[in-house]
PDB file of N, CA, C and O in Angstrom, chain B, residues numbered from 101:
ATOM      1  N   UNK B 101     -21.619 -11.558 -96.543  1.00  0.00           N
ATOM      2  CA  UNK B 101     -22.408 -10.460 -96.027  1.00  0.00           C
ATOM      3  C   UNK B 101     -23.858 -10.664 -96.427  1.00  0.00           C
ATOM      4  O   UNK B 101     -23.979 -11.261 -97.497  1.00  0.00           O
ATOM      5  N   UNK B 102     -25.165 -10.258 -95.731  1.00  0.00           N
ATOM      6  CA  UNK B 102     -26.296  -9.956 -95.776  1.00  0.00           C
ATOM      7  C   UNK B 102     -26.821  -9.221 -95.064  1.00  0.00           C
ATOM      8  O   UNK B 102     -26.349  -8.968 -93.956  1.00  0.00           O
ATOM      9  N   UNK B 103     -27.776  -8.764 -95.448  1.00  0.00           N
ATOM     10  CA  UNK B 103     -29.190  -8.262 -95.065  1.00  0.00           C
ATOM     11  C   UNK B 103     -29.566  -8.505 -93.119  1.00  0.00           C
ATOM     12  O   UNK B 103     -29.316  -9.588 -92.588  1.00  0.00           O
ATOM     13  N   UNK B 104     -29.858  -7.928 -92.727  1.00  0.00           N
ATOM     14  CA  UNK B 104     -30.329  -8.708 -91.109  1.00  0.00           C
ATOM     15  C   UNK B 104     -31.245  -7.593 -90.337  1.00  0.00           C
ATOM     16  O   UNK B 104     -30.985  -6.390 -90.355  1.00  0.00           O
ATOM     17  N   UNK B 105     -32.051  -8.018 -89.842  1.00  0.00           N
ATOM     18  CA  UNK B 105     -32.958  -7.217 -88.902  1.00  0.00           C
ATOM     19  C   UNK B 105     -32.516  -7.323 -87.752  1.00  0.00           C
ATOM     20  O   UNK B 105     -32.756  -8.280 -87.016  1.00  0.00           O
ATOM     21  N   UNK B 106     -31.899  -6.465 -87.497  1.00  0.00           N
ATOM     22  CA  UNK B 106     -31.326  -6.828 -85.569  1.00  0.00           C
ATOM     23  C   UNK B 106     -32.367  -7.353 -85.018  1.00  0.00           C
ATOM     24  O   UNK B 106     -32.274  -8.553 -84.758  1.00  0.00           O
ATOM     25  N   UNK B 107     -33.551  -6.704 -84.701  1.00  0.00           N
ATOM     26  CA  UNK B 107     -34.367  -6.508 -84.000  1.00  0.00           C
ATOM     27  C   UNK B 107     -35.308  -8.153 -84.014  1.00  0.00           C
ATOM     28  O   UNK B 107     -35.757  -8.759 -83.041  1.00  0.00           O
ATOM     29  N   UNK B 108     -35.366  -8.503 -85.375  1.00  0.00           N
ATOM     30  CA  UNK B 108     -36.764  -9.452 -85.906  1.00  0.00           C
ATOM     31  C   UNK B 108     -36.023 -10.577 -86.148  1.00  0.00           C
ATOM     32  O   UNK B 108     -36.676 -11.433 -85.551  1.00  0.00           O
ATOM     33  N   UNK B 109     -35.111 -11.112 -86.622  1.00  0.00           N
ATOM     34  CA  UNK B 109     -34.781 -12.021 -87.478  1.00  0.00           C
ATOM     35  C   UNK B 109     -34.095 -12.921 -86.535  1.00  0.00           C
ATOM     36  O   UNK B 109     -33.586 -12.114 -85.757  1.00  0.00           O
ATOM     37  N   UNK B 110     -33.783 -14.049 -86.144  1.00  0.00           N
ATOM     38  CA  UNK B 110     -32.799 -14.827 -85.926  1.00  0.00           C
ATOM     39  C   UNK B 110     -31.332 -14.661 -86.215  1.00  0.00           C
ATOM     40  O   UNK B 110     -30.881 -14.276 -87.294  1.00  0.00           O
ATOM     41  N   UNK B 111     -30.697 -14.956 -85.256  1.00  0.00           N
ATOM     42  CA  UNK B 111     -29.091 -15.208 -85.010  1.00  0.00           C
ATOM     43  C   UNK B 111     -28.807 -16.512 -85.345  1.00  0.00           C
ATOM     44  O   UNK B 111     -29.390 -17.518 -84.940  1.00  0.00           O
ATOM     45  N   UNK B 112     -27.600 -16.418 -86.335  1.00  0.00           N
ATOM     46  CA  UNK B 112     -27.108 -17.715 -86.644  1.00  0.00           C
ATOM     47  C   UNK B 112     -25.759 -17.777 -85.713  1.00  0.00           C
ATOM     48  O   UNK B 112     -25.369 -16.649 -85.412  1.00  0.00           O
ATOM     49  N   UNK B 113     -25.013 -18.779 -85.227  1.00  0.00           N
ATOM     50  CA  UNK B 113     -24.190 -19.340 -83.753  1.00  0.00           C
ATOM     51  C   UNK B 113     -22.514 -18.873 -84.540  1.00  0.00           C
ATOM     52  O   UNK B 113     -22.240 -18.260 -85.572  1.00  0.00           O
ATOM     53  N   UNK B 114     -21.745 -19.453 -83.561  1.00  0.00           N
ATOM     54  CA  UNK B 114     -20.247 -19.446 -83.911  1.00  0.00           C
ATOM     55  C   UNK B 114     -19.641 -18.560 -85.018  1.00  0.00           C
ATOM     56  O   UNK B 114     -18.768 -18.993 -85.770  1.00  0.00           O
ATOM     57  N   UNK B 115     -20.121 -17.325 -85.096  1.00  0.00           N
ATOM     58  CA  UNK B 115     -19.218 -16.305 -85.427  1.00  0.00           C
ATOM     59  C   UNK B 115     -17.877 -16.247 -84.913  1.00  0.00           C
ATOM     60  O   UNK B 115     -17.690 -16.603 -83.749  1.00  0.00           O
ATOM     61  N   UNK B 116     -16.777 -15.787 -85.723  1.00  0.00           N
ATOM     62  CA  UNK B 116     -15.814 -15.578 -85.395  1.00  0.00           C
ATOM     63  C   UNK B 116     -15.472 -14.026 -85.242  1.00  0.00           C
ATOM     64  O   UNK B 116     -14.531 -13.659 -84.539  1.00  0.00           O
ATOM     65  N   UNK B 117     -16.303 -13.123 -85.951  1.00  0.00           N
ATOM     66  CA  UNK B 117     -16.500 -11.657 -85.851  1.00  0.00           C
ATOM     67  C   UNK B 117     -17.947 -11.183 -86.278  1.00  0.00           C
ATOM     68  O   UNK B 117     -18.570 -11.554 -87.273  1.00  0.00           O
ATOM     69  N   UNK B 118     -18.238 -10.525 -85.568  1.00  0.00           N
ATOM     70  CA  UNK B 118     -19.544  -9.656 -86.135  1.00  0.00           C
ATOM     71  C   UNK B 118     -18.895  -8.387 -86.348  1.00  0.00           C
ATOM     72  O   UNK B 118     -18.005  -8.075 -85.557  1.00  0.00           O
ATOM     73  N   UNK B 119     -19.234  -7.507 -87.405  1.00  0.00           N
ATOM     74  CA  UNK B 119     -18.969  -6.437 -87.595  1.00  0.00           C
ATOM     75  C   UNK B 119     -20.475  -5.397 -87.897  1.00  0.00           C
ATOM     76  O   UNK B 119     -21.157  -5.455 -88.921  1.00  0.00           O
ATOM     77  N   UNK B 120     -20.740  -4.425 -86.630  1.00  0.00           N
ATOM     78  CA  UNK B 120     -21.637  -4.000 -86.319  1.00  0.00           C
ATOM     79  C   UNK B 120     -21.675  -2.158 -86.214  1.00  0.00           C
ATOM     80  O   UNK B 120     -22.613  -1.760 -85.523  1.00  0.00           O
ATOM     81  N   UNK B 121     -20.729  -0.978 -86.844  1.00  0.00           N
ATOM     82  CA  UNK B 121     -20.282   0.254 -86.938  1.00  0.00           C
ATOM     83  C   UNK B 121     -21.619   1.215 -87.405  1.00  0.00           C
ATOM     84  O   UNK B 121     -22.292   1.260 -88.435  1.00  0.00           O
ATOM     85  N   UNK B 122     -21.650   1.926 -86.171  1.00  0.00           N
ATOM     86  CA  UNK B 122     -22.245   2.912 -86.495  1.00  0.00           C
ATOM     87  C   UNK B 122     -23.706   2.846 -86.992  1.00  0.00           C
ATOM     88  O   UNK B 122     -24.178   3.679 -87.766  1.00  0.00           O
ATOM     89  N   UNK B 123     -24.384   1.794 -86.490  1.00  0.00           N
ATOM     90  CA  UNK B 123     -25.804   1.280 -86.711  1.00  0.00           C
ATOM     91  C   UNK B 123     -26.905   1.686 -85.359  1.00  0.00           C
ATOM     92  O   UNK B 123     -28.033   2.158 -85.497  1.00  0.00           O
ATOM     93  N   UNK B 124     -26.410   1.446 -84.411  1.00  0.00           N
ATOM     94  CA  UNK B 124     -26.736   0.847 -83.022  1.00  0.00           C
ATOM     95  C   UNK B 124     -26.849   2.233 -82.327  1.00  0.00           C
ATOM     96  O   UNK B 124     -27.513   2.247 -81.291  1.00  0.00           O
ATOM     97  N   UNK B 125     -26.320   3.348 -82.728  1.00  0.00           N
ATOM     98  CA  UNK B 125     -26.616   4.679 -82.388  1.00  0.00           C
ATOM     99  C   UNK B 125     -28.057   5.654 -82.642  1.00  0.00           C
ATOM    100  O   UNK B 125     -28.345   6.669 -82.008  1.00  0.00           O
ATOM    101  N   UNK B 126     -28.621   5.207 -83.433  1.00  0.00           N
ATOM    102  CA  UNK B 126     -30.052   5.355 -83.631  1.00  0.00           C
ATOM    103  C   UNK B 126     -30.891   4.128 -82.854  1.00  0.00           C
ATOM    104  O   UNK B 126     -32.076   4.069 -83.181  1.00  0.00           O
ATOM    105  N   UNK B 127     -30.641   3.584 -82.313  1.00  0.00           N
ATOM    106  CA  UNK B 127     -31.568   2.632 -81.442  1.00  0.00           C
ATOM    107  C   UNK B 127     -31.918   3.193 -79.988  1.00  0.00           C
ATOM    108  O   UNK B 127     -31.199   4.051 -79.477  1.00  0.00           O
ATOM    109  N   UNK B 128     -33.046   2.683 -79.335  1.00  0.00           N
ATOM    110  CA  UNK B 128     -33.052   2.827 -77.693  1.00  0.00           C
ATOM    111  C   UNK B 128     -32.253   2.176 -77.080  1.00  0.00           C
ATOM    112  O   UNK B 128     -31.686   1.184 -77.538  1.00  0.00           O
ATOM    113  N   UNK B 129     -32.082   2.668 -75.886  1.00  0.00           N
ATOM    114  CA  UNK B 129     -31.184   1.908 -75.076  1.00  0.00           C
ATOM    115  C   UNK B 129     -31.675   0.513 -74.765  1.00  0.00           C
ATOM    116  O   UNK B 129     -30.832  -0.382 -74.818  1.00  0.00           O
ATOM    117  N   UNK B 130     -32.724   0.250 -74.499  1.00  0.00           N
ATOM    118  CA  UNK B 130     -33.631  -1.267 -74.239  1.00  0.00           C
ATOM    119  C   UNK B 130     -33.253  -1.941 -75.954  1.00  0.00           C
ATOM    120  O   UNK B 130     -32.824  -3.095 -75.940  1.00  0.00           O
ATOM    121  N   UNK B 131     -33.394  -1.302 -77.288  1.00  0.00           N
ATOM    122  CA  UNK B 131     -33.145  -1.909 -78.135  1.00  0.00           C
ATOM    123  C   UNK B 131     -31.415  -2.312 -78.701  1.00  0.00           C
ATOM    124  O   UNK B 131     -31.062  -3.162 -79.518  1.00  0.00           O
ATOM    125  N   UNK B 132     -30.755  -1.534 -78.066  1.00  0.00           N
ATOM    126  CA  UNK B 132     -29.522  -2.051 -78.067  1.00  0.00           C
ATOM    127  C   UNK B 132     -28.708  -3.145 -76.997  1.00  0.00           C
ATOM    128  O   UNK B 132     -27.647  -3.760 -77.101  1.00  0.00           O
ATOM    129  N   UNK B 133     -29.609  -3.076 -76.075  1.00  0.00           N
ATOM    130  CA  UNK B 133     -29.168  -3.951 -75.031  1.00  0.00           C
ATOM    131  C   UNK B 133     -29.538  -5.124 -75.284  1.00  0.00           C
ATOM    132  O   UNK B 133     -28.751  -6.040 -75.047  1.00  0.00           O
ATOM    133  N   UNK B 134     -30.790  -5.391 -75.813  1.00  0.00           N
ATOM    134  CA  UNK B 134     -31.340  -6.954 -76.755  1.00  0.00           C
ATOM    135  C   UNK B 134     -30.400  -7.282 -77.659  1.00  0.00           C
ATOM    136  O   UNK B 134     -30.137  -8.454 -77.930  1.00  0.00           O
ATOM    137  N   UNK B 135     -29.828  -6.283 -78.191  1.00  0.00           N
ATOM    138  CA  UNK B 135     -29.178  -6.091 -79.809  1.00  0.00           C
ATOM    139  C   UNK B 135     -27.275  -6.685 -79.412  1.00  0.00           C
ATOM    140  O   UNK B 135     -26.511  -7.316 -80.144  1.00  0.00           O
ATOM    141  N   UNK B 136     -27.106  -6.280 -78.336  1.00  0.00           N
ATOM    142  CA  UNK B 136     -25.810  -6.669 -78.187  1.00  0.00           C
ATOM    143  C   UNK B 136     -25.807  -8.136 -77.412  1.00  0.00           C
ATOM    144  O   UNK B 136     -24.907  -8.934 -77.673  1.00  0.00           O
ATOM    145  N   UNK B 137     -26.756  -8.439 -76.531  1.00  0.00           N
ATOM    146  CA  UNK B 137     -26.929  -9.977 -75.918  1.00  0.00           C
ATOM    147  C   UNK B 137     -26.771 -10.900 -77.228  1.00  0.00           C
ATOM    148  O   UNK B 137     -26.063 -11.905 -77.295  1.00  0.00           O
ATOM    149  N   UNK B 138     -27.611 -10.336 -78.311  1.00  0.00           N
ATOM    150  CA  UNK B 138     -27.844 -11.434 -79.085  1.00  0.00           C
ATOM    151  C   UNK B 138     -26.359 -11.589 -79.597  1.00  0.00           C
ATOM    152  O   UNK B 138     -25.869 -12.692 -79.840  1.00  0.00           O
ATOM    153  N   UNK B 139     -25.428  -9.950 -79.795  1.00  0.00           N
ATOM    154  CA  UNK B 139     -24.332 -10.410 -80.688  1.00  0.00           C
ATOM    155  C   UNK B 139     -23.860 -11.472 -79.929  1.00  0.00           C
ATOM    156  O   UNK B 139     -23.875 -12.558 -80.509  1.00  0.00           O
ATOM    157  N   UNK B 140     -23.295 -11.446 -78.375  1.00  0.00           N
ATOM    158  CA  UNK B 140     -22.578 -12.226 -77.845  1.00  0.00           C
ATOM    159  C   UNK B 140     -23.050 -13.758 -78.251  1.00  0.00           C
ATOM    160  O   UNK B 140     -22.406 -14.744 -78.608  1.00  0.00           O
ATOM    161  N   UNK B 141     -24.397 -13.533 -78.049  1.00  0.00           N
ATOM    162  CA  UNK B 141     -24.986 -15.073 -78.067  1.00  0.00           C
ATOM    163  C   UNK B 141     -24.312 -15.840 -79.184  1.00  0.00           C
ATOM    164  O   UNK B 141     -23.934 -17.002 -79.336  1.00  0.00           O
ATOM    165  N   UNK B 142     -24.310 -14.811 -79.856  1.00  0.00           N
ATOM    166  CA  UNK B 142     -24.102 -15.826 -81.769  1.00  0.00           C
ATOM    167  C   UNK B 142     -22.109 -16.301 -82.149  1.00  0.00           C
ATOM    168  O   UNK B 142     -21.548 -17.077 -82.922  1.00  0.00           O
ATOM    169  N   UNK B 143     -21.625 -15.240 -81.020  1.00  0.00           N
ATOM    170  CA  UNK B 143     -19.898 -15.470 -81.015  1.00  0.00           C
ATOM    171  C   UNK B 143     -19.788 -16.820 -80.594  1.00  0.00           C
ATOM    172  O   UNK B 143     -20.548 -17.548 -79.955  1.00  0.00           O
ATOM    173  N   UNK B 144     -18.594 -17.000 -81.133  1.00  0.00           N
ATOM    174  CA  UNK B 144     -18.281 -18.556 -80.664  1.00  0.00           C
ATOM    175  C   UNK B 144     -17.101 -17.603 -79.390  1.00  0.00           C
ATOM    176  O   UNK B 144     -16.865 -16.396 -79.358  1.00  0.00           O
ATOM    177  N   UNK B 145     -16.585 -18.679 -78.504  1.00  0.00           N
ATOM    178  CA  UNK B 145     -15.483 -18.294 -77.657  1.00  0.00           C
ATOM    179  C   UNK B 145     -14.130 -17.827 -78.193  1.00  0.00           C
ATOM    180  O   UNK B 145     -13.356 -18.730 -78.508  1.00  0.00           O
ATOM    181  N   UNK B 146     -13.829 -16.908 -78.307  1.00  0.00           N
ATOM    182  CA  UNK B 146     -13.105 -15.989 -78.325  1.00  0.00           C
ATOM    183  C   UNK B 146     -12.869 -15.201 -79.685  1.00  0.00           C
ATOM    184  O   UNK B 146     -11.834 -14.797 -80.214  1.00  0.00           O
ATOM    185  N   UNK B 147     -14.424 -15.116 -80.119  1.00  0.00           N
ATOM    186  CA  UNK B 147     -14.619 -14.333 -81.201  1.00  0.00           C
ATOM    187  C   UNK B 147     -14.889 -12.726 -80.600  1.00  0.00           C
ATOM    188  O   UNK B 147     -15.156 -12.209 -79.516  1.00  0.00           O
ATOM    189  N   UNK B 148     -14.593 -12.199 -82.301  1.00  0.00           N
ATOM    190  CA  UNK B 148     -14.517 -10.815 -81.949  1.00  0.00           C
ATOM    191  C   UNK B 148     -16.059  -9.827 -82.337  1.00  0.00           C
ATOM    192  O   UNK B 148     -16.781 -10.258 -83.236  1.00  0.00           O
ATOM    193  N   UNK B 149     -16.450  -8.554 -81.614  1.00  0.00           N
ATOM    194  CA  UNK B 149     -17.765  -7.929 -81.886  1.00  0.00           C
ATOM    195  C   UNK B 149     -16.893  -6.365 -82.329  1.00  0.00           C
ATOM    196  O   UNK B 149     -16.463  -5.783 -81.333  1.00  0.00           O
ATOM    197  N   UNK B 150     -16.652  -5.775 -83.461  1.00  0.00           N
ATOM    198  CA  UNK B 150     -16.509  -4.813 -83.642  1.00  0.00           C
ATOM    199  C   UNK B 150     -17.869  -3.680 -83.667  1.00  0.00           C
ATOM    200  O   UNK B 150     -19.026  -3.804 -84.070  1.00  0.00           O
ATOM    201  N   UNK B 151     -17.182  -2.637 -83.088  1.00  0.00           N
ATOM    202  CA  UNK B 151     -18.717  -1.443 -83.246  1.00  0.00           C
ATOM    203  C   UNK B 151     -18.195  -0.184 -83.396  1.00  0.00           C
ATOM    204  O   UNK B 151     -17.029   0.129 -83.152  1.00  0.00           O
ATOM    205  N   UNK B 152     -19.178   0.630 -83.851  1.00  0.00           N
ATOM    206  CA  UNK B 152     -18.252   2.292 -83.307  1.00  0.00           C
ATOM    207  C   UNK B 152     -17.616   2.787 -82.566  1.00  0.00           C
ATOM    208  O   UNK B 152     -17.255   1.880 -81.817  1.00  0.00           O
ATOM    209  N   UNK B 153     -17.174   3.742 -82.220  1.00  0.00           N
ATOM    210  CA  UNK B 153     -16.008   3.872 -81.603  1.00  0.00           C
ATOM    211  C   UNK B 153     -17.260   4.836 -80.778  1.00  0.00           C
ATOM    212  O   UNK B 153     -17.167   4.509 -79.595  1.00  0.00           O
ATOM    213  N   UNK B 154     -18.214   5.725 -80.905  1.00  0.00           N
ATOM    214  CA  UNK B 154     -18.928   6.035 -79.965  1.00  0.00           C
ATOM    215  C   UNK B 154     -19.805   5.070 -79.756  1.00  0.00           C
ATOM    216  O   UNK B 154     -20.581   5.619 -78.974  1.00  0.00           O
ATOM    217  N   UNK B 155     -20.217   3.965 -79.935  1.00  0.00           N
ATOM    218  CA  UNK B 155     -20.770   2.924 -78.953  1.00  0.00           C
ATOM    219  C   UNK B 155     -20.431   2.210 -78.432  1.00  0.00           C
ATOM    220  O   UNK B 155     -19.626   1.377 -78.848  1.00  0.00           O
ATOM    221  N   UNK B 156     -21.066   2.260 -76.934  1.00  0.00           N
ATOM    222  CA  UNK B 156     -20.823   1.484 -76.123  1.00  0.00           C
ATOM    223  C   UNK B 156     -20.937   0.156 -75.166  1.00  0.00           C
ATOM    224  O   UNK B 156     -21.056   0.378 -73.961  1.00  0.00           O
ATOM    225  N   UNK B 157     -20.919  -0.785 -75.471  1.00  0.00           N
ATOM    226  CA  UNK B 157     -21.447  -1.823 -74.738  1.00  0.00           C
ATOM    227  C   UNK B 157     -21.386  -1.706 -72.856  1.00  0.00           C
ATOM    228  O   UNK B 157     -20.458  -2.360 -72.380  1.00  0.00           O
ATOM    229  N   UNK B 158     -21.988  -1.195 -72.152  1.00  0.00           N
ATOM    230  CA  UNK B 158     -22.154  -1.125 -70.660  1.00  0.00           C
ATOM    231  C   UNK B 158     -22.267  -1.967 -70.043  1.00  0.00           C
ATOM    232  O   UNK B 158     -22.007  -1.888 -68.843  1.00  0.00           O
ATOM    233  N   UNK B 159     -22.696  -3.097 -70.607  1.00  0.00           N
ATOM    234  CA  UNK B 159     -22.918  -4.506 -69.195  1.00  0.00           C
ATOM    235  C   UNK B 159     -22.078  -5.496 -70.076  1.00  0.00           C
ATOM    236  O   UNK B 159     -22.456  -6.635 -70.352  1.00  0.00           O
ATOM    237  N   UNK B 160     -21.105  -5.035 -70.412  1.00  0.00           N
ATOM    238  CA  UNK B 160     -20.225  -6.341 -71.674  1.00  0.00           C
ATOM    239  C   UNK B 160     -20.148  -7.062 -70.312  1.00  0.00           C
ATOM    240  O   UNK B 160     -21.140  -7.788 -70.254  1.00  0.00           O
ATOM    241  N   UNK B 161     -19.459  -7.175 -69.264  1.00  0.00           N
ATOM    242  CA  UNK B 161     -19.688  -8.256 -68.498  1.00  0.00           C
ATOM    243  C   UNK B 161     -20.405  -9.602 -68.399  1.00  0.00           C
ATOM    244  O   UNK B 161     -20.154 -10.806 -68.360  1.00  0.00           O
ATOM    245  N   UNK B 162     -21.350  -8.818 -68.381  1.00  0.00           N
ATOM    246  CA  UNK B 162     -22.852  -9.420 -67.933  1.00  0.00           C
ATOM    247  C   UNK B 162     -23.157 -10.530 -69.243  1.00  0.00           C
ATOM    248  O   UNK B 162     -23.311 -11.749 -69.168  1.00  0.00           O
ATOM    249  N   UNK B 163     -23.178  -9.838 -70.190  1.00  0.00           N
ATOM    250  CA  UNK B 163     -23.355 -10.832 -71.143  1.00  0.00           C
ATOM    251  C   UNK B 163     -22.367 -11.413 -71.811  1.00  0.00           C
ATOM    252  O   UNK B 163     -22.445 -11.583 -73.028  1.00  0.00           O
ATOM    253  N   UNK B 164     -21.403 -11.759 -71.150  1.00  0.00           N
ATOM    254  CA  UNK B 164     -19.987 -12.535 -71.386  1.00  0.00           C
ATOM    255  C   UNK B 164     -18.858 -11.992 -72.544  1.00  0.00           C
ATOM    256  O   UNK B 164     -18.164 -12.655 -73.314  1.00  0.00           O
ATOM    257  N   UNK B 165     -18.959 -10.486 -72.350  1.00  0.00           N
ATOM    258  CA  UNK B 165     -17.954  -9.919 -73.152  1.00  0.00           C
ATOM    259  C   UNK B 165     -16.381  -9.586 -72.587  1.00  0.00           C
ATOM    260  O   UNK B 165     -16.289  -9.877 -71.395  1.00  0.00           O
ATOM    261  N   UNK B 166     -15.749  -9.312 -72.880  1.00  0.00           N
ATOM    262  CA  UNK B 166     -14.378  -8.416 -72.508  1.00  0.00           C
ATOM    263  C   UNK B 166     -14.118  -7.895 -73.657  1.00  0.00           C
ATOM    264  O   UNK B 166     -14.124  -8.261 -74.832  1.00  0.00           O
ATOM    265  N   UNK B 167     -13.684  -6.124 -72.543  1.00  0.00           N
ATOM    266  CA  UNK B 167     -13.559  -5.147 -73.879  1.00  0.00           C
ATOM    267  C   UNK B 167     -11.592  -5.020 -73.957  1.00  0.00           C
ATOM    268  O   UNK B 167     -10.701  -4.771 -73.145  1.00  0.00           O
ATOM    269  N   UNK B 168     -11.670  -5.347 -75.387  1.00  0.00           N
ATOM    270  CA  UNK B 168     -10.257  -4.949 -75.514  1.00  0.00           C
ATOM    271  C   UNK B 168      -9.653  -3.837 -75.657  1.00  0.00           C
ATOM    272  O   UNK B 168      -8.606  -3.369 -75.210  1.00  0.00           O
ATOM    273  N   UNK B 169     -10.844  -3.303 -76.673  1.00  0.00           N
ATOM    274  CA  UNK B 169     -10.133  -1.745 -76.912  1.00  0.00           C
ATOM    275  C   UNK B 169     -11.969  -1.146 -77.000  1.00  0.00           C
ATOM    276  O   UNK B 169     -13.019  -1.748 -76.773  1.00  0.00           O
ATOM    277  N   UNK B 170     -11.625   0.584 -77.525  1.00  0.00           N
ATOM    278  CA  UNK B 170     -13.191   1.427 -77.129  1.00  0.00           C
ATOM    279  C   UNK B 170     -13.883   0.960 -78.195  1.00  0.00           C
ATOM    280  O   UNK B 170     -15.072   1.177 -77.961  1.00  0.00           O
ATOM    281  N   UNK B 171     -13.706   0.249 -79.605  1.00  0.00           N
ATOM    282  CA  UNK B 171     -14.559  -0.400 -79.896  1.00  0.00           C
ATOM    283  C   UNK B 171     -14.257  -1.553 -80.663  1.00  0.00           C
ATOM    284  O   UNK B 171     -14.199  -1.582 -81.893  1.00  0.00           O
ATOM    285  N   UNK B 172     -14.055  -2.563 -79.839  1.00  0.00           N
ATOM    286  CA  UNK B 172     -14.231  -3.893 -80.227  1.00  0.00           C
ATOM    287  C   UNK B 172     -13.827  -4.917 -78.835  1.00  0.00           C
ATOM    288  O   UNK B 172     -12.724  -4.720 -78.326  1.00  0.00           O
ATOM    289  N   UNK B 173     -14.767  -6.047 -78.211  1.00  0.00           N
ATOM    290  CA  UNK B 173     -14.863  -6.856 -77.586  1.00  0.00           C
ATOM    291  C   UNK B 173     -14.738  -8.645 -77.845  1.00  0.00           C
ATOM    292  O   UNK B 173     -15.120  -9.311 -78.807  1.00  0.00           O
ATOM    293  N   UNK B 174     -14.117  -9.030 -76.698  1.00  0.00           N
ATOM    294  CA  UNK B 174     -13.662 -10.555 -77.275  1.00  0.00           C
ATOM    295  C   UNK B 174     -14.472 -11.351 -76.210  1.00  0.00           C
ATOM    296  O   UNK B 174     -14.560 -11.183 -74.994  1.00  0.00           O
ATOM    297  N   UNK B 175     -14.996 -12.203 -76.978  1.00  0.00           N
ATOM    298  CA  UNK B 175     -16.197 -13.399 -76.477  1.00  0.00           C
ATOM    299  C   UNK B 175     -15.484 -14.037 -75.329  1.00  0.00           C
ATOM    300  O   UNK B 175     -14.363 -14.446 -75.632  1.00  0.00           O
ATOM    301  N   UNK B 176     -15.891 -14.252 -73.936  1.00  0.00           N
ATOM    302  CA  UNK B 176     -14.880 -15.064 -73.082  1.00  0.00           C
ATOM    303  C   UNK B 176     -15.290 -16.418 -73.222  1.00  0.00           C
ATOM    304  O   UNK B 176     -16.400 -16.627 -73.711  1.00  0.00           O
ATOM    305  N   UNK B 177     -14.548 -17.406 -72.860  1.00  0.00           N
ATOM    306  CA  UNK B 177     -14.692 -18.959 -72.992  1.00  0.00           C
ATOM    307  C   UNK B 177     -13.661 -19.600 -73.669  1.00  0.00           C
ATOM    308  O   UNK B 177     -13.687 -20.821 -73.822  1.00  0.00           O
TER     309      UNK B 177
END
């Protein structure tokens, strides 16, 4: 575990889970939508993105997600 600036800092690659709860609800919508591209970016294929159970990822599609359950998504590839 560490420290991370969603927003500022670099993504390190091939995660097998990010675990991300209850953070992402105080953000804008433009800042969570950067904020979740990047998670996908950093999953390896068929890693997992856990989040709150009231947040929502809306274009998981788009940025190569599938949702399994209301909060947590699996990397496609």
């Amino acid at each position: 575990f560490h420290e991370h600036n969603l927003l500022k800092d670099a993504y390190q690659k091939n995660y097998d889970f990010i675990v991300c709860r209850n953070v992402l609800i105080y953000f804008t919508e433009e800042a969570k939508s950067e904020v979740f591209k990047k998670f996908s970016e950093s999953l390896k294929p068929g890693g997992l993105l856990f989040i709150g159970s009231t947040e929502q990822i809306m274009n998981y599609r788009d940025i190569g997600l599938k949702r399994e359950n209301s909060f947590y998504y699996r990397k496609e590839g």
